[in-house]
N, C-alpha and C positions, 0 to 999 in steps of 0.2 A: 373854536374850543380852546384858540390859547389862552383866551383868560381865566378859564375856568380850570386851567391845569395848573397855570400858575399861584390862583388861589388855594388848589389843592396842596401843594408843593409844600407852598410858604406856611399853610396851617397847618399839616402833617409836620414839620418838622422845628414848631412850637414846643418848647419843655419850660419848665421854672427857670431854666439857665440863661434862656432864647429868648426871652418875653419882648428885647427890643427889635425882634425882625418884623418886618412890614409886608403886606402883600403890595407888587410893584404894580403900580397902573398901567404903563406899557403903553401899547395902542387901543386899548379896548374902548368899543365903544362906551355912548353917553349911559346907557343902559347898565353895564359893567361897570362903571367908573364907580355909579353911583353905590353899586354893593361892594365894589373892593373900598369905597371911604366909610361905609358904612364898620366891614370887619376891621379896619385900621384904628378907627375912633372904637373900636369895643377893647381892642388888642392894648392900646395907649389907656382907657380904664382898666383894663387887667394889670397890666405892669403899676401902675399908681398905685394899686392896693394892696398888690401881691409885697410892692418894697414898703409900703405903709404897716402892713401885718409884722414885716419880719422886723423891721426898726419896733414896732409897738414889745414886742415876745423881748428883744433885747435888753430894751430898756427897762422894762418892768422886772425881769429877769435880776439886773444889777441893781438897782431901786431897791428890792426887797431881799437880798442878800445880807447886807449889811445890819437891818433891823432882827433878822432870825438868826444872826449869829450874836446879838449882844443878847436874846432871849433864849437863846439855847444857852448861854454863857451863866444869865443869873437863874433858870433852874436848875441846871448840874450844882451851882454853888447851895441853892436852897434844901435841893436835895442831898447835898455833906450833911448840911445844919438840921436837918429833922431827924428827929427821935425816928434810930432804924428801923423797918416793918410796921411805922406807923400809916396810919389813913393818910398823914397829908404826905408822907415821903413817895408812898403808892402813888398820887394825885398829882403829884410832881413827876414823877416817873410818864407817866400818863403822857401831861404834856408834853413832855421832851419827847417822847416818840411820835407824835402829832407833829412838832416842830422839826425832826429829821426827815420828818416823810416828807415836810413843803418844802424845804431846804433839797431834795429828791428831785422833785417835781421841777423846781425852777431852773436847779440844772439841766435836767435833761430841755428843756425849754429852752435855756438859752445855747445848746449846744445843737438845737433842730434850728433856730436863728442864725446862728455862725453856717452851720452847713448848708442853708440856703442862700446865705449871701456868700459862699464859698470861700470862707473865710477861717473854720477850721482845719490845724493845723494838726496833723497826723505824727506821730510819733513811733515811726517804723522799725521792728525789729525781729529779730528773727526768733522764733520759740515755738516750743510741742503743742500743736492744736487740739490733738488727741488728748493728752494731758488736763487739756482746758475744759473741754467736752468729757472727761471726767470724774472732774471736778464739779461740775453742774448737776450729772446723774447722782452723786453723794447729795447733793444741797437738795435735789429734789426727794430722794432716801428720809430727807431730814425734814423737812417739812411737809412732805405729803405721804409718810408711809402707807395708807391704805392705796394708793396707789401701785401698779404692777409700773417696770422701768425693762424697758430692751433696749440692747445697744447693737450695734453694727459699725462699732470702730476699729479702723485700722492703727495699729498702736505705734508710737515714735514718728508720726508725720508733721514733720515742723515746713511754717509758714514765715511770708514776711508781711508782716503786718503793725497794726496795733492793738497792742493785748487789751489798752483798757480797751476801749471803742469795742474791741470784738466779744468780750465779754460780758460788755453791756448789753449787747445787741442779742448773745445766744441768752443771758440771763432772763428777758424780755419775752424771747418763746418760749423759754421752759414755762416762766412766771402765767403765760397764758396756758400754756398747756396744760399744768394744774389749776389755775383757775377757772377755766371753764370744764374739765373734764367732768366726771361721774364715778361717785362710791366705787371700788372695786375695777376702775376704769385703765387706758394703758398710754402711758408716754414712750415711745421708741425714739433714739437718737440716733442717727446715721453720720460717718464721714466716707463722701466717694474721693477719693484721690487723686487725680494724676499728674504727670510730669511736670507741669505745671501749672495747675488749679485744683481745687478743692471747694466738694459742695457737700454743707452741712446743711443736713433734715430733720427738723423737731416736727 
């Protein structure tokens, strides 16, 4: 059975991080040998594409930065030059909120690509978590009023951390919380504390 524990081992303790560990062939028989080359050749296709994905999300990511900021650039200008409250200023407006929203999106894209090739860079500081978490129950107040809001925070509990990341991150739940909820429906926010950690529940 040692081959088969080995294999257990070495695929158990596979993540996006790990993708280069091997299962070892050992002494296992001809029988065994041929399933641990078989999981190694599948494990060496997963890593190829798992780094093929993250470089693709990167690169497209910066590629298309540069064109939505010289387009975000000439409809703010176009929309100076249009006759105020008219249709085409409206229409311009329009698009520049289509173009903020992609300019969204490839962010958050290229920062899921940095943090898989472990490559972002964390900017840690210490500030009111609680503060933060309600600052979110307002934003959700304000866009989702027919919504009911509970909270179960402990107030003044400061972290070290990073604010933007963690603010993206609770912004994301809430953003689904109202989005998938129901008319008259309920978001509750919690922070549990202790000496040192903290778990926030949307």
């Amino acid at each position: 059975m040692r081959p088969v524990k080995a294999i257990a081992q070495t695929t158990a303790g596979i993540t996006a991080h790990r993708l280069s560990d091997r299962v070892p062939p050992g002494g296992a028989s001809r029988e065994f040998r041929q399933l641990i080359d078989v999981i190694n050749e599948m494990l060496e296709r997963l890593e190829t594409s798992f780094h093929q994905a993250a470089r693709f999300s990167a690169d497209a990511a910066h590629e298309l930065k540069t064109p939505l900021t010289v387009l975000q650039g000439q409809l703010e200008s176009a929309i100076q030059h249009a006759a105020p409250g008219s249709e085409e200023q409206q229409r311009y407006n329009a698009l520049l909120e289509e173009v903020q929203r992609l300019k969204s999106i490839i962010q958050k894209l290229l920062l899921l690509a940095r943090a898989d090739a472990r490559q972002l860079a964390l900017n840690m500081e210490t500030f009111d978590l609680s503060a933060l978490l309600m600052a979110a129950v307002e934003d959700i107040g304000i866009i989702a009023p027919q919504l009911r809001v509970e909270t179960q925070i402990q107030p003044g509990f400061r972290v070290a951390a990073d604010r933007a990341l963690l603010r993206q991150a609770i912004g994301n739940l809430t953003s689904n919380a109202v989005k998938y909820n129901a008319d008259g429906g309920l978001v509750r926010l919690a922070l549990e504390a202790g000496d040192q950690s903290a778990r926030v529940t949307v």
